[in-house]
N, C-alpha and C positions, 0 to 999 in steps of 0.2 A: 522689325526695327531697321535690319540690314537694307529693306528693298526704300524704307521711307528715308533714311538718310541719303539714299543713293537719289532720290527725287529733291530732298531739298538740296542736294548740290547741284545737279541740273537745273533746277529754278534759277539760282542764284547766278550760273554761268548762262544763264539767257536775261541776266539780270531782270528777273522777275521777284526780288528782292520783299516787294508786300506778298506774295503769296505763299512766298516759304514760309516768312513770319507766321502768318495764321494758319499754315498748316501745320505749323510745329507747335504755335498754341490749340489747336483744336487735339491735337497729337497727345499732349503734355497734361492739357485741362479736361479733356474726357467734357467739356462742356455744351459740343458738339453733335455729343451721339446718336441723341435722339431724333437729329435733324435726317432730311433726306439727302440723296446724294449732290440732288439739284440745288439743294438749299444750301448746302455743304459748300458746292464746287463760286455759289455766288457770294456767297461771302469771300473766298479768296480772291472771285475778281473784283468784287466792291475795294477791298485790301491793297490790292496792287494797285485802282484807279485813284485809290485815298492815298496811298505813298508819292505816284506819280504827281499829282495836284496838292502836296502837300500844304505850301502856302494858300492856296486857291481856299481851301476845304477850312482853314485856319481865320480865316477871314472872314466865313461864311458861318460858322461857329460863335467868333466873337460877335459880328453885330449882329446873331440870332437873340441875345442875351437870353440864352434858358435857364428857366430855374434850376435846373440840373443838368449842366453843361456834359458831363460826365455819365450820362445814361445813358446807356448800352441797349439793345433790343438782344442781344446776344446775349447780357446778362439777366434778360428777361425770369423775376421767380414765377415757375408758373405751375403751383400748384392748386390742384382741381380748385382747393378754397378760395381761389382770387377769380373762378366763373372764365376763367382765358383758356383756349384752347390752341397749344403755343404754335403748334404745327399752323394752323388757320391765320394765326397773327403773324409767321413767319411770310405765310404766301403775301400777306397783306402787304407787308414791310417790304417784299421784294417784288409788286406787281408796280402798274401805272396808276397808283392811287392818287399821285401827288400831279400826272399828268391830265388824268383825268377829271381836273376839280373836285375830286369828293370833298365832302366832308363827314369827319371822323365824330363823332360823338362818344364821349368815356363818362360814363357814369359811376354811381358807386358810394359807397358809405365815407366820411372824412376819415384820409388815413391808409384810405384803400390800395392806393399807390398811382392815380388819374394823373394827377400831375407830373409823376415819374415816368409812365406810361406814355405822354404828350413830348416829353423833353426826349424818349429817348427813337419815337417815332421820325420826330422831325430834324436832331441826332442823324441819323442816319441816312435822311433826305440830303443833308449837309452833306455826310460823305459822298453822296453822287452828284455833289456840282448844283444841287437846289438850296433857293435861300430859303431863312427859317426866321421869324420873328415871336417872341413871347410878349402877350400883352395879360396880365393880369386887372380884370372887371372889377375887382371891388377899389385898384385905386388907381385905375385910366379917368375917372370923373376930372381929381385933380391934374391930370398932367394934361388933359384934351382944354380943359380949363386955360391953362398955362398957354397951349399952342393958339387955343381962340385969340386970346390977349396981346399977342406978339403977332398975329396976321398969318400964322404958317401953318394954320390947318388943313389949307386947300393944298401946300405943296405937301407935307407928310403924309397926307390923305393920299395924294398919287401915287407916293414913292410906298405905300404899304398895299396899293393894288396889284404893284409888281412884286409883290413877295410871294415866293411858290406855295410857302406854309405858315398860313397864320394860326399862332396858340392863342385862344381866348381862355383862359383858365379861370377858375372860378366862378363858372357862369351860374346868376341866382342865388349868389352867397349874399349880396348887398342888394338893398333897395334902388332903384332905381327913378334918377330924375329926367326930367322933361329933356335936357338938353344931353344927358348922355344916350338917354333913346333914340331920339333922333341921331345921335352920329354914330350909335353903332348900327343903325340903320347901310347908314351913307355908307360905312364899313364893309359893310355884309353884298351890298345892292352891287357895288366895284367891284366885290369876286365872285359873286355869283355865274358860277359857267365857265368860269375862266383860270380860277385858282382854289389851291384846298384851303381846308380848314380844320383845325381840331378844336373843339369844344369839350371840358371838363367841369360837369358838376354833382354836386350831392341831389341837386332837386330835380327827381325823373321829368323827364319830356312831357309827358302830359299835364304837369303843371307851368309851363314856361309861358304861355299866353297869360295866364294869371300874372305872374310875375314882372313880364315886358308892361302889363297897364293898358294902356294905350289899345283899343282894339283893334284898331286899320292899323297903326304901325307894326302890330304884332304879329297881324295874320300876314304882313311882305317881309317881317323877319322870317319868318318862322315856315312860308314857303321860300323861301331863298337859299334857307340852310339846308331844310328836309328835303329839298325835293331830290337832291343825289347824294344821299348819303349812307354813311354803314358806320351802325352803332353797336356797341363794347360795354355788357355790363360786369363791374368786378365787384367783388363778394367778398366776405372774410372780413377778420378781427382787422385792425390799424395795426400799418404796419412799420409806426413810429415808436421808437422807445419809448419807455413811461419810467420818468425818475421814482424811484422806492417813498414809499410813504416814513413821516418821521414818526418814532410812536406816539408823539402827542395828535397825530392826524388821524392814525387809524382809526376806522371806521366813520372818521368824518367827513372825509370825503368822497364825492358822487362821481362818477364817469356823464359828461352829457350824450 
């Protein structure tokens, strides 16, 4: 304890001020321990880079609008039953995934924690200076609707090519029409090569050609996405609360 306070005071007089912090929480939280030292030592410089740019990072948060603005990959639960191998997920989070156009594909039973999993990925891309955008499939129909109608599809369309991290969430939860096909096409074809992606759904990869319709349109989604990508299957019960049954309900009702 003697030799680490004697480090966070030196931090502090080189005003390194984010990496005391997180070393005093990794210190404090034991939430760290499992990490390696490499993994350890980048999160305090991510720490210190997020204090330094603090408005910058704040900004890049806000207009990601994530479903879970607050998702941590540090608070990642990652027990065997969620199929994550945290270590592996940690290299991930802290390589060039986001430079390297990948895309991330999260699969998984509803519940599983995909869309947790997505916010606290690109979370974290935020903390290093990259932007992050959440778009949610099952109700982009009506808001691309909205943008066709008012003529600003073609400018939004641009300004979402230059997003480091697009979340497509939900993908395969909702049927899909003629004209949202085709622009998540437009979507996909703009970052292809050039920017990542996260995709989160319940319906495995080998059903998604089914699902897109469209047979040409599916097989230029569907190499555009796969062709550089690294996919994440998670497992286990939901890992959403479940309000108490009343006893006039007991036993009548099903789990889908």
């Amino acid at each position: 304890m003697m030799i680490l306070n004697d480090t966070l005071t030196r931090l502090r007089a080189l005003r390194l001020t984010g990496m005391a912090a997180a070393a005093e929480e990794q210190a404090s939280t034991g939430a760290a321990t499992s990490l390696a030292f490499e993994e350890r030592l980048a999160m305090l410089v991510d720490r210190e880079l997020l204090v330094r740019n603090d408005k910058q990072r704040a900004a890049l948060l806000k207009r990601a609008r994530l479903k879970y603005p607050k998702a941590c990959i540090e608070d990642l639960d990652a027990r065997s039953a969620r199929g994550i191998d945290r270590s592996a997920l940690m290299s991930l989070a802290l390589s060039r995934w986001v430079e390297n156009a990948t895309t991330l594909i999260l699969t998984g039973p509803t519940g599983s924690g995909k869309s947790w999993l997505a916010c606290a990925l690109a979370q974290n891309a935020c903390r290093r200076g990259q932007s992050a955008l959440y778009l949610r499939i099952p109700r982009l129909a009506d808001e691309l609707r909205i943008l066709h109608g008012k003529g600003t599809f073609v400018t939004w369309l641009e300004s979402v090519a230059r997003i480091d991290v697009l979340i497509l969430d939900d993908w395969g939860v909702a049927a899909l029409d003629s004209d949202l096909r085709n622009d998540l096409l437009e979507i996909i074809d703009d970052r292809s090569g050039t920017r990542a992606t996260i995709v989160t759904s319940q319906l495995p990869v080998e059903h998604w050609h089914a699902w897109i319709g469209d047979q040409t349109i599916a097989d230029a989604i569907l190499d555009r996405l796969l062709s550089r990508s690294h996919r994440i299957q998670l497992r286990g019960e939901s890992l959403r609360p479940r309000e108490p049954l009343s006893a006039d309900q007991g036993g009548s009702k099903t789990e889908n």
